[in-house]
C-alpha positions as CSV (number, residue, x, y, z in Angstrom):
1,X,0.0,0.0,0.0
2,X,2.8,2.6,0.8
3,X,4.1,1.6,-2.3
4,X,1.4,2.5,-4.3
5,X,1.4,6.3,-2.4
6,X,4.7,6.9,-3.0
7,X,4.4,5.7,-6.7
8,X,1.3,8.0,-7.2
9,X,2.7,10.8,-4.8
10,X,5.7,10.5,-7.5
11,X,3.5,11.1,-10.6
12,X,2.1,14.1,-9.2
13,X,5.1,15.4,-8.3
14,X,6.4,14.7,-12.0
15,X,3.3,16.4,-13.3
16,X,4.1,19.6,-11.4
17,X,7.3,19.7,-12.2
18,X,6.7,19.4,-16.0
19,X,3.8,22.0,-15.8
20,X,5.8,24.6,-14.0
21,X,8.2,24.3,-16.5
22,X,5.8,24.8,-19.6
23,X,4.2,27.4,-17.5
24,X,7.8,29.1,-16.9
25,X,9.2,29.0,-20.6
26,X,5.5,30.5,-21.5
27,X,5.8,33.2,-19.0
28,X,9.3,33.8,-20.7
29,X,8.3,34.4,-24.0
30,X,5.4,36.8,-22.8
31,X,8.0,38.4,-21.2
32,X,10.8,38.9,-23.4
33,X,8.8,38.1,-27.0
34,X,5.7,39.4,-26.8
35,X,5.8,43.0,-29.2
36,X,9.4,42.2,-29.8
37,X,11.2,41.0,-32.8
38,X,12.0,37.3,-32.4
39,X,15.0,35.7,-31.1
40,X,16.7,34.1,-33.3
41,X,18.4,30.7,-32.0
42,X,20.0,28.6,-34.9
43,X,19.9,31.0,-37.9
44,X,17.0,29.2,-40.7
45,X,16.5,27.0,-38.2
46,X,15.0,27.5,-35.0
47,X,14.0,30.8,-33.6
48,X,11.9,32.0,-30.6
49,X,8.7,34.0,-31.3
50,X,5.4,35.1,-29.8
51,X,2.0,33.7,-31.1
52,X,-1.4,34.2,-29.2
53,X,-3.3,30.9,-30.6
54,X,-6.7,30.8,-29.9
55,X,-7.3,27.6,-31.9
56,X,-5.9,24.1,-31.6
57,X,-3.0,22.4,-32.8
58,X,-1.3,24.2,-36.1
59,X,-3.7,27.1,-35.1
60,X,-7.0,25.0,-36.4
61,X,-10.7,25.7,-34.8
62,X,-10.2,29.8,-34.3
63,X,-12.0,30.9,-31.5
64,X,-13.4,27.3,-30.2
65,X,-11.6,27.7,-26.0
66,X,-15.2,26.7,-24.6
67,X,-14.7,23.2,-26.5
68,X,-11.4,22.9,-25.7
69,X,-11.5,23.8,-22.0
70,X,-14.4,21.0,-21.8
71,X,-13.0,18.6,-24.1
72,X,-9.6,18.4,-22.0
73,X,-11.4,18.3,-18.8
74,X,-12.9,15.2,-19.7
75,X,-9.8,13.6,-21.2
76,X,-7.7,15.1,-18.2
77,X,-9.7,12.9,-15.6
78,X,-10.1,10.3,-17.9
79,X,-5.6,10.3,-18.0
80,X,-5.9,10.7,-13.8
81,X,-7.9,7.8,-14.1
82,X,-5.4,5.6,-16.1
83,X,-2.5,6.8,-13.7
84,X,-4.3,5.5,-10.8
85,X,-5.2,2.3,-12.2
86,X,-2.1,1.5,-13.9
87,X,-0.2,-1.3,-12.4
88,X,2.9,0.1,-10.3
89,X,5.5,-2.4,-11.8
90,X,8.6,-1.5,-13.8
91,X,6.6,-3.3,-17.1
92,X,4.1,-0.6,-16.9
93,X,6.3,2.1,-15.9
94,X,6.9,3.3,-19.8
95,X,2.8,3.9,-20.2
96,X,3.0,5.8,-16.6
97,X,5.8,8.0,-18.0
98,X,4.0,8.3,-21.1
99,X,0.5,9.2,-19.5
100,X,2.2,11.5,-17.0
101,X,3.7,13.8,-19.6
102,X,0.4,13.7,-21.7
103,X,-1.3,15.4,-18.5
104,X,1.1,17.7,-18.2
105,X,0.8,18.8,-21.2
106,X,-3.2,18.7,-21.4
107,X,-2.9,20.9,-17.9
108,X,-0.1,23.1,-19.4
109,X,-2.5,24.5,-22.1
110,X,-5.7,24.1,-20.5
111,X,-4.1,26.9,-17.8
112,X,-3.5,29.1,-20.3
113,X,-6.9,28.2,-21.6
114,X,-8.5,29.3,-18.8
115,X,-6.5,32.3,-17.8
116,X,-5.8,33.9,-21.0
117,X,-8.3,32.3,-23.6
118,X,-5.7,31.9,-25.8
119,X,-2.4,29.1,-25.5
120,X,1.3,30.9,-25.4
121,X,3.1,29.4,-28.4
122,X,6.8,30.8,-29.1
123,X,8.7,28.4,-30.6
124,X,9.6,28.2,-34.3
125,X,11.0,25.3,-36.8
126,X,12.1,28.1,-38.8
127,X,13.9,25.0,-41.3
128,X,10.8,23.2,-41.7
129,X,8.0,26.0,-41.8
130,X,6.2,24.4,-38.9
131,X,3.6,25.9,-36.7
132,X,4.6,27.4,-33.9
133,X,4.2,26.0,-30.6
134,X,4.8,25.5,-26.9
135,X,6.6,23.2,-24.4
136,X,3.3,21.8,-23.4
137,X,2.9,20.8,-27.0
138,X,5.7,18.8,-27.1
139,X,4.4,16.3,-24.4
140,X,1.0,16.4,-26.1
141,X,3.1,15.2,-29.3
142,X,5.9,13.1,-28.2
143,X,3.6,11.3,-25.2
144,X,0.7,10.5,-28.1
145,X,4.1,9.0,-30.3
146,X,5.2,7.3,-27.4
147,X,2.0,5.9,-26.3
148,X,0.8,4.7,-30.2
149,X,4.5,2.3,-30.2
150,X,3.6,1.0,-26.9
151,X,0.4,0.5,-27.3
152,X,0.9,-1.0,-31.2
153,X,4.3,-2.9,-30.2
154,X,4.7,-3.3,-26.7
155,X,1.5,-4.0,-24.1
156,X,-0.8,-6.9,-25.7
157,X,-5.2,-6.1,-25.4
158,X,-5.3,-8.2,-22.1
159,X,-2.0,-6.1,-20.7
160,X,-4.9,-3.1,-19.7
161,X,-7.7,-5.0,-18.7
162,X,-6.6,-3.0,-15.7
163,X,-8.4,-0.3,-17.6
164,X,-11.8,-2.0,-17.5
165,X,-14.5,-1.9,-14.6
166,X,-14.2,-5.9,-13.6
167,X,-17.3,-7.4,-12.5
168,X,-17.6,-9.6,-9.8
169,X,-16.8,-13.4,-9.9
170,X,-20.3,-14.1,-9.2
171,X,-21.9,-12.2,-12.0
172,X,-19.6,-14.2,-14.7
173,X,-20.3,-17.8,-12.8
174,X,-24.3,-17.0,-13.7
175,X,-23.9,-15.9,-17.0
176,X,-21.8,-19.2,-17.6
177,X,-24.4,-21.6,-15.8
């Protein structure tokens, strides 16, 4: 049982960490790039600059933040969910990483969601003429990678029946008689 605390107390320690840092670099780039030329880091390559996007990822659904704000509430309790019920052994421990920085990320935008109606993006793949974006997109991104190679190549269907509300013994003997 104290395992399972410390394990959990862990996770939410993790996810602090990793929001306070999104949060931090955001605050930087409101800071020192907001009505300022941007900073450029690798020439043609990578740059920091300020966005305001009031959409979702590559700036799509302009103006949506109610649907957003609801849309990663749900999938943000859905995530705590997971993290509670995933098993606390070192097999599972790559889908508890993975989950962990996915709800970082989720809570990273959804503050600035909330308390800005708009998400703080500033950095630039100047080299690749990508959108810019945030640190709290790059755990969205990287976690959903990480998490479609596990779950493709790594856990098996019956490796998160964890996942599943199990019924009692009882219930499945009188189905079966």
């Amino acid at each position: 049982m104290k395992k399972n605390v410390m394990y959990q107390i862990i996770c939410y320690i993790l996810i602090g960490i990793l929001i306070f840092l999104d949060q931090y670099t955001k605050h930087w780039a409101v800071v020192r790039l907001k009505g300022n030329s941007p900073i450029i880091v690798i020439d043609k390559i990578l740059e920091f600059s300020y966005l305001e996007n009031r959409g979702a990822a590559f700036g799509s659904m302009q103006g949506k933040q109610s649907f957003f704000i609801i849309l990663t509430f749900i999938l943000t309790v859905f995530l705590f969910y997971v993290l509670y019920k995933v098993p606390k052994t070192k097999y599972y421990l790559p889908l508890t990483v993975v989950v962990v920085v996915l709800i970082s990320g989720a809570i990273g935008n959804f503050i600035d969601r909330v308390s800005k109606n708009y998400v703080v993006d500033f950095i630039s793949a100047v080299f690749i003429d990508f959108p810019i974006f945030n640190v709290a997109d790059i755990y969205v991104v990287c976690s959903m990678i990480l998490a479609v190679i596990l779950l493709t190549f790594y856990y098996k269907d019956e490796d998160l029946s964890f996942l599943f509300i199990r019924r009692k013994k009882n219930e499945i003997n009188i189905k079966k008689g």
